[in-house]
C-alpha positions in Angstrom: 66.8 -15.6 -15.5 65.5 -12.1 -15.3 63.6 -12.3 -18.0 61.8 -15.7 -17.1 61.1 -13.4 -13.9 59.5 -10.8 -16.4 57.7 -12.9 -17.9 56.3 -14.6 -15.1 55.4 -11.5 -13.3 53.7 -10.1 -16.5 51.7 -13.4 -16.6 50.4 -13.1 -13.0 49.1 -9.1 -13.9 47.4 -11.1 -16.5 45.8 -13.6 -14.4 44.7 -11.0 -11.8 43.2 -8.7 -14.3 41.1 -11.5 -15.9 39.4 -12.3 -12.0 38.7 -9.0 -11.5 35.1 -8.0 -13.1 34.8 -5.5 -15.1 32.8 -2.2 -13.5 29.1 -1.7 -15.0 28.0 0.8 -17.5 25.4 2.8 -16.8 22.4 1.7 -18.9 21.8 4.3 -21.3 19.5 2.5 -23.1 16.3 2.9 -21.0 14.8 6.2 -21.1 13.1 7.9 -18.1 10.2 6.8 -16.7 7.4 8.5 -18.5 5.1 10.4 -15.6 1.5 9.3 -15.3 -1.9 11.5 -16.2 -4.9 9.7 -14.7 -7.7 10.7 -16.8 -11.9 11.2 -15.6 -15.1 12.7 -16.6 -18.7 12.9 -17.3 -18.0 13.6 -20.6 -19.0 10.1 -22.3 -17.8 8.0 -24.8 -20.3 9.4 -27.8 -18.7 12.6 -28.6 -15.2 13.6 -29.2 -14.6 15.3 -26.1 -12.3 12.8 -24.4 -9.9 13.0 -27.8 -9.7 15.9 -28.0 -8.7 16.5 -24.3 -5.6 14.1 -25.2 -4.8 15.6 -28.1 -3.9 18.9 -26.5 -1.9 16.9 -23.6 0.0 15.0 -26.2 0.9 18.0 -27.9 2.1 19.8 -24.8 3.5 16.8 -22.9 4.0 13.9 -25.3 5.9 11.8 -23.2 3.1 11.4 -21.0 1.3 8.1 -20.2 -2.8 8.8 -20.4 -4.7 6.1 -18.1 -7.8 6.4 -18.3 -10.3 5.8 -14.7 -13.7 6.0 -16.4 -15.4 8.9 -18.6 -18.7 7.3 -17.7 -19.4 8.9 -14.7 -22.8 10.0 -14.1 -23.4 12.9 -15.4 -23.2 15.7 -13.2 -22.4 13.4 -10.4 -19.8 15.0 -8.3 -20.2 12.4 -5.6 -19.5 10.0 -7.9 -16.9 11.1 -9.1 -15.4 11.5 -5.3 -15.7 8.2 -5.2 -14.0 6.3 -8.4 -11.0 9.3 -7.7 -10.2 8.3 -4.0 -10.7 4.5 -5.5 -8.0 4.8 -7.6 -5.9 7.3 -6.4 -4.6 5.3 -3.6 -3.0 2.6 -5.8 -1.1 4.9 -8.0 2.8 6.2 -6.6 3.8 9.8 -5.7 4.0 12.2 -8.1 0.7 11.0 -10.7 -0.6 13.7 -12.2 -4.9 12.9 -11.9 -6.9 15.2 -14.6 -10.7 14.8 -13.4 -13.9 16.6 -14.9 -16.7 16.6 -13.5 -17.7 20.0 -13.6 -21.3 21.2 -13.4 -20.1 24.6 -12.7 -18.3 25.4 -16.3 -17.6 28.5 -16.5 -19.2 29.8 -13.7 -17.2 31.7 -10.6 -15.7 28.1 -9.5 -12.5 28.0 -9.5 -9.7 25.6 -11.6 -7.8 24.2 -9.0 -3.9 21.9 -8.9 -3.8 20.5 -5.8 -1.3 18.7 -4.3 -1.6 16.2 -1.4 0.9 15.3 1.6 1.1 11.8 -0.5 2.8 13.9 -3.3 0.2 13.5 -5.9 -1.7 16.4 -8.0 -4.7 16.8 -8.6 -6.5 19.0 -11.7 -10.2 19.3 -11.3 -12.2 22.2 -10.4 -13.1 23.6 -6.9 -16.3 22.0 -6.4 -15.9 18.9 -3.7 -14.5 16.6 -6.3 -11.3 16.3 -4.0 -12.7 15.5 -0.8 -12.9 12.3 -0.1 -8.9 12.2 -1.4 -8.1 14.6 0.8 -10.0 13.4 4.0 -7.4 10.1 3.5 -4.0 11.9 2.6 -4.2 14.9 3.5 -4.0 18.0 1.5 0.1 19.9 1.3 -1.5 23.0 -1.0 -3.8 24.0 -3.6 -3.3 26.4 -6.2 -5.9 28.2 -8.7 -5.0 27.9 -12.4 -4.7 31.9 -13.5 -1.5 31.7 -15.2 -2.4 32.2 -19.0 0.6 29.9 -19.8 -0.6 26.5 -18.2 -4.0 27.5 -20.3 -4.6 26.3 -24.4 -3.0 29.0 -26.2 -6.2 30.7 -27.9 -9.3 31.6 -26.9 -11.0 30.1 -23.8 -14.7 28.9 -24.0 -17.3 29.5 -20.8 -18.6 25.6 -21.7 -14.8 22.9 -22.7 -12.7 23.9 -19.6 -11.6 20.3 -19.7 -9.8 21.6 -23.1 -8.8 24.5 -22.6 -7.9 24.7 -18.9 -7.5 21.6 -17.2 -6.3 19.5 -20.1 -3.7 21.8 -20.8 -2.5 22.4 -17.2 -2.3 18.9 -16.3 0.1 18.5 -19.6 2.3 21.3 -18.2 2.4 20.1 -15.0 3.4 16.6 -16.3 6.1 18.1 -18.9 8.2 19.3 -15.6 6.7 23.1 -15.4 7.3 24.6 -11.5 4.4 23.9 -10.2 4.0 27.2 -8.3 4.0 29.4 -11.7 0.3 27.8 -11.8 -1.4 30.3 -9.7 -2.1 31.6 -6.0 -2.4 29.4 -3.2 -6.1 28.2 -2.4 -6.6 28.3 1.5 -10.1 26.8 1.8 -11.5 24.3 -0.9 -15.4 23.3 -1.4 -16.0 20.1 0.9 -18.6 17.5 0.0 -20.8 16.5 2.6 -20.6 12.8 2.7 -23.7 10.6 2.9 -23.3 8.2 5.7 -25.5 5.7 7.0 -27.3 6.0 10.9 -27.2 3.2 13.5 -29.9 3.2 16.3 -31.2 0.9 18.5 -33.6 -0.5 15.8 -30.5 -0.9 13.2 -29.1 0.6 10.3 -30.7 3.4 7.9 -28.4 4.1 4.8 -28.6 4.9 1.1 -28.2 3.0 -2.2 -25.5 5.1 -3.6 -24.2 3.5 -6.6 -25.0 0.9 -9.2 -22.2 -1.7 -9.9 -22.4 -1.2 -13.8 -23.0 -3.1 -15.9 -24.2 -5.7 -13.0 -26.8 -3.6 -12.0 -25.7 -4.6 -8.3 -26.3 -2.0 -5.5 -23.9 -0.2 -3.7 -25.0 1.5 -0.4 -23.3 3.6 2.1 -23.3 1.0 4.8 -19.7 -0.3 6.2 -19.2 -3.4 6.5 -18.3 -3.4 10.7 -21.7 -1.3 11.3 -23.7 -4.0 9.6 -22.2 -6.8 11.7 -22.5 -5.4 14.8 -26.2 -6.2 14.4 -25.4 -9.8 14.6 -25.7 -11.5 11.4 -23.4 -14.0 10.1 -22.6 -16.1 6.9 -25.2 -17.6 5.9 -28.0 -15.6 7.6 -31.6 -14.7 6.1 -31.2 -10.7 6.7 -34.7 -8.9 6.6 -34.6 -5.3 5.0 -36.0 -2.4 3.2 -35.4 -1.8 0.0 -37.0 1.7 -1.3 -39.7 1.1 2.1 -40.0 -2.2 0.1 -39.7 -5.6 2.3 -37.6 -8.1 1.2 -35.5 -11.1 2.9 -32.0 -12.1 1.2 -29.3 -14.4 2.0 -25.9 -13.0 4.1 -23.3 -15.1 2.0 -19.5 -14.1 1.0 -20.0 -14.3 -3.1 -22.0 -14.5 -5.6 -22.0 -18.2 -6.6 -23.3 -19.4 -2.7 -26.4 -18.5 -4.0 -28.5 -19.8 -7.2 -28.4 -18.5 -10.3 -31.4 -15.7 -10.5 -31.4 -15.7 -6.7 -30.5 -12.7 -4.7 -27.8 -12.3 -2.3 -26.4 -9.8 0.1 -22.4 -9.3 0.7 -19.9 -6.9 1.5 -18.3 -5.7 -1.7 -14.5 -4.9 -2.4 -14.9 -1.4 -0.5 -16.0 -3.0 2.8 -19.4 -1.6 2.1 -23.0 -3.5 2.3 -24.5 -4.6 -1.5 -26.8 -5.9 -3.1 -27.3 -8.5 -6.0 -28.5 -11.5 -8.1 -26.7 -14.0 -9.2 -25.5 -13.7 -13.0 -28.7 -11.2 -13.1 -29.1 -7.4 -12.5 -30.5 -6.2 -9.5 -31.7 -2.9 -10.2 -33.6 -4.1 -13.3 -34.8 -6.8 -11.6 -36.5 -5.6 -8.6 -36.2 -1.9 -10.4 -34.3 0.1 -7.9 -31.7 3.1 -8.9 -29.9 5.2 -6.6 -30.5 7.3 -4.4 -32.8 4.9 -2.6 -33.4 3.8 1.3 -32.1 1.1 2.9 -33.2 0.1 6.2 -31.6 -3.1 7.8 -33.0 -4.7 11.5 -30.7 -5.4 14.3 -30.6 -9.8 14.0 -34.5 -10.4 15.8 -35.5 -7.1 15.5 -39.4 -5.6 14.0 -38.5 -5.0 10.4 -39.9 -1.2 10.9 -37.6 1.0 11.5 -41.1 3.6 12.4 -43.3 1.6 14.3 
């Protein structure tokens, strides 16, 4: 009798321990998540500058994920530059590291900035206004100038390839886990852009092609999209304009395909700001129009000149 009660007790532990689910391992086989470098410039795609960039940040930080925004920027073009960084900077998470070059200034007086916003992402560019427009949304936490030999390539540093040897190299260090603060001293006041914004009156809206669209050859102005619908046009409307003090009349319409092929349209673009284009053709080609050019757009019923 007591040991049928043994063995019936030992059979219930049994049961029980089968119910119960065993606890979870830790999953050792993922590794960490690999940090983002977000990667611009001016340099172009016909030389070996971009390579050799992420060859020094894969020797210093191999672990690092390069994503490229564009190395097509227009040369020279800070503003544009502004402008594809604050694009893409605000769908990427805390802690990306963006490298950016557009740098007219090499080796000049400017200074070689990390900055770091109040969204917790760095930025290494130089001090010339390429930040602003990221900073005017998110805020800036601190900025520090690169000095610090270590966070520099480890030879010689030329007045003309600060993307190699300082920027590059910084951005890998700062992406490999080095204390941020090492860098350099902190920056108080950075170069600001002045931004190019369009003017409302009672006679409409004077703005700016600012952009191309490439490789659509559409044009981008500086017009938002609220300003240009307070002067009363809707869907579908014939909108009178200037076009580089050139008159032309286009259709209002939401897409490209509301129009016909070859035909020109305008519409408010992905940014919320006025363009123009043509229909599976290129704009500027076409009517032969490159930025910077002006823009002048009538209140609904108003004289088409804006200087009567």
């Amino acid at each position: 009798m007591i040991r049928r009660a043994g063995l019936l007790i030992l059979l219930s532990l049994f049961v029980v321990s089968c119910g119960r689910q065993p606890a979870p391992k830790p999953d050792i086989s993922q590794p960490p998540p690999r940090p983002y470098i977000v990667f611009m410039t001016d340099f172009g795609a016909a030389n070996d500058s971009v390579a050799i960039c992420k060859a020094i940040i894969a020797s210093i930080a191999p672990g690092a994920q390069i994503t490229d925004i564009t190395h097509q920027v227009t040369p020279f073009s800070i503003e544009e530059g502004a402008r594809f960084l604050a694009a893409v900077s605000a769908y990427y998470p805390p802690g990306t590291v963006f490298l950016a070059v557009v740098d007219p200034g090499v080796g000049t007086s400017r200074k070689a900035l990390i900055v770091k916003t109040k969204k917790g992402q760095y930025f290494v560019l130089p001090d010339n206004g390429l930040i602003t427009p990221v900073l005017e949304r998110d805020g800036l936490e601190v900025a520090r100038e690169i000095n610090n030999e270590h966070w520099m390539i480890q030879a010689p540093i030329s007045s003309t390839f600060h993307g190699r040897d300082v920027f590059s190299p910084a951005a890998a260090h700062l992406a490999a886990g080095w204390e941020f603060n090492l860098v350099g001293p902190i920056v108080p006041q950075l170069v600001r852009l002045t931004p190019k914004v369009s003017v409302t009156d009672e006679k409409g809206i004077t703005g700016e092609v600012i952009a191309l669209d490439d490789p659509y050859g559409s044009l981008i102005t500086d017009i938002p999209a609220e300003d240009f619908r307070a002067l009363g046009y809707g869907l579908t409307d014939k909108v009178p304009l200037q076009l580089d003090k050139k008159p032309m009349t286009v259709p209002y319409v939401k897409t490209f395909m509301d129009v016909a092929v070859g035909e020109p349209l305008l519409y408010i673009d992905s940014r919320s700001r006025v363009a123009l284009a043509v229909n599976e053709r290129n704009f500027s080609l076409l009517y032969r129009v490159a930025p910077p050019a002006p823009i002048f757009i009538p209140r609904k019923r108003a004289p088409l000149n804006p200087h009567p």
